[in-house]
C-alpha positions, 0 to 999 in steps of 0.5 A: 429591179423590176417592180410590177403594180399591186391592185385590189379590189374591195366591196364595203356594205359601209353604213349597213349593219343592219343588213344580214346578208345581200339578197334583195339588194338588186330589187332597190327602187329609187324613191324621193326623200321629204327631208322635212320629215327627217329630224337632226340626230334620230335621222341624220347628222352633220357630215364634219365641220369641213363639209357642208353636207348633212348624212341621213342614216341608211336603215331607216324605215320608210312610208310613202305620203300620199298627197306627195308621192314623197317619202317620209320616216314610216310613222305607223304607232305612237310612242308612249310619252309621259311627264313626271313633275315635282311640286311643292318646291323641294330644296333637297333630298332624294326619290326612286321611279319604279317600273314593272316591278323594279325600282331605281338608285335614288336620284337627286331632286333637282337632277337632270334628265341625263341622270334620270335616264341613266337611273332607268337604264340601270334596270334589267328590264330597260335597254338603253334605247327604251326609253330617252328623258328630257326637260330641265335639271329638277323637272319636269322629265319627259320620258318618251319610250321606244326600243322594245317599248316602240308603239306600246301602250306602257304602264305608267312608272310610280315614284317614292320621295324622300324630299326635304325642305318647300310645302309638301313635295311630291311628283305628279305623274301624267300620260301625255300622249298614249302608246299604240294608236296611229301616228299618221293617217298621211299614208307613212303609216304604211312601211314600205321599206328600208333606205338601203344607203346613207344619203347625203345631201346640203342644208336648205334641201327639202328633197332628195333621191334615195335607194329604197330597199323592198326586200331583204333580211334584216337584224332589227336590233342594228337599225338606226331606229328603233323598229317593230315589225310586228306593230306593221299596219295593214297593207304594209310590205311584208318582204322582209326576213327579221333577226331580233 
């Protein structure tokens, strides 16, 4: 019998969702990575518990620090945070958020910001990804907005109690920090372009390499973080064909 090898040759784009076709992928510049700058979960995640490597997420937009010449997540607008927070010391009952004209399910005075991000998510008019909450079971709740909501200047949701029980519950609600003015003045609020790979690198690091991709096409609604490239700043690179 006469048994001759099989070979195949394969071309992967692993990672790289976010890229609508190969044009500009041969104008990557090699750029050095502040990996202080890059935060655990929105940025990069553990490789496994066999690995000791840490995997930065390819697609992240990036802007240059000017005192460093590193590169750092493109910083350009502010995200709108605000805070809601119970008072009066309700030992039960309900309340609804409204927002743009839409109201949640009742949730649960003492619920957790998981449920209070899943009742806001359930309306039509916010995506997950718009909008994450944070803080503890009962309050208070950050909401800090994003996705179509990115670099924003979003109005403020209302809230309707049906609290019982402590001396009369209420939630406050407060703008900590407002959307749309400039997050940085260190030069990362100028887009520069896309980290074109995954890149791993080991925990302890403070630099790496990385590919920068300074021009191609791109489906921004599959990008690792969320990105508006009509809030770019003056001077920023503007190469880059956007699908929504």
């Amino acid at each position: 019998m006469d048994i001759q090898p099989y070979t195949s040759t394969e071309t992967l784009a692993i990672g790289r969702p976010w890229l609508m076709s190969m044009l500009g992928i041969e104008a990557n510049v090699s750029v050095t990575l502040d990996l202080t700058q890059f935060d655990e979960n929105l940025h990069w995640m553990e490789a496994s518990k066999y690995q000791s490597e840490r995997k930065l997420k390819s697609g992240i937009p990036l802007g240059k620090v000017a005192a460093t010449g590193l590169y750092a997540p493109y910083a350009a607008v502010t995200n709108e945070v605000q805070t809601l927070t119970v008072t009066g010391g309700p030992t039960g009952g309900t309340f609804t958020i409204t927002w743009s004209g839409q109201t949640t399910a009742a949730i649960a005075y003492n619920a957790t910001a998981a449920a209070v991000q899943s009742a806001l998510e359930a309306l039509s008019n916010i995506a997950p990804g718009d909008v994450t909450v944070t803080g503890n079971a009962g309050g208070p709740w950050t909401l800090t907005w994003g996705g179509t909501q990115l670099g924003e200047d979003v109005a403020a949701p209302t809230t309707t109690e049906s609290f019982t029980g402590g001396t009369s519950p209420d939630i406050t609600i407060a703008t900590t920090t407002a959307g749309g003015a400039a997050t940085a003045s260190d030069g990362s609020q100028i887009f520069a372009g896309f980290l074109f790979t995954e890149v791993a690198f080991n925990p302890g690091a403070t630099k790496c390499a990385a590919p920068l991709m300074v021009h191609g096409q791109i489906d921004v609604a599959k990008l690792p973080v969320a990105f508006d490239p009509t809030d770019l700043a003056d001077g920023s690179n503007t190469q880059f064909v956007y699908k929504a």
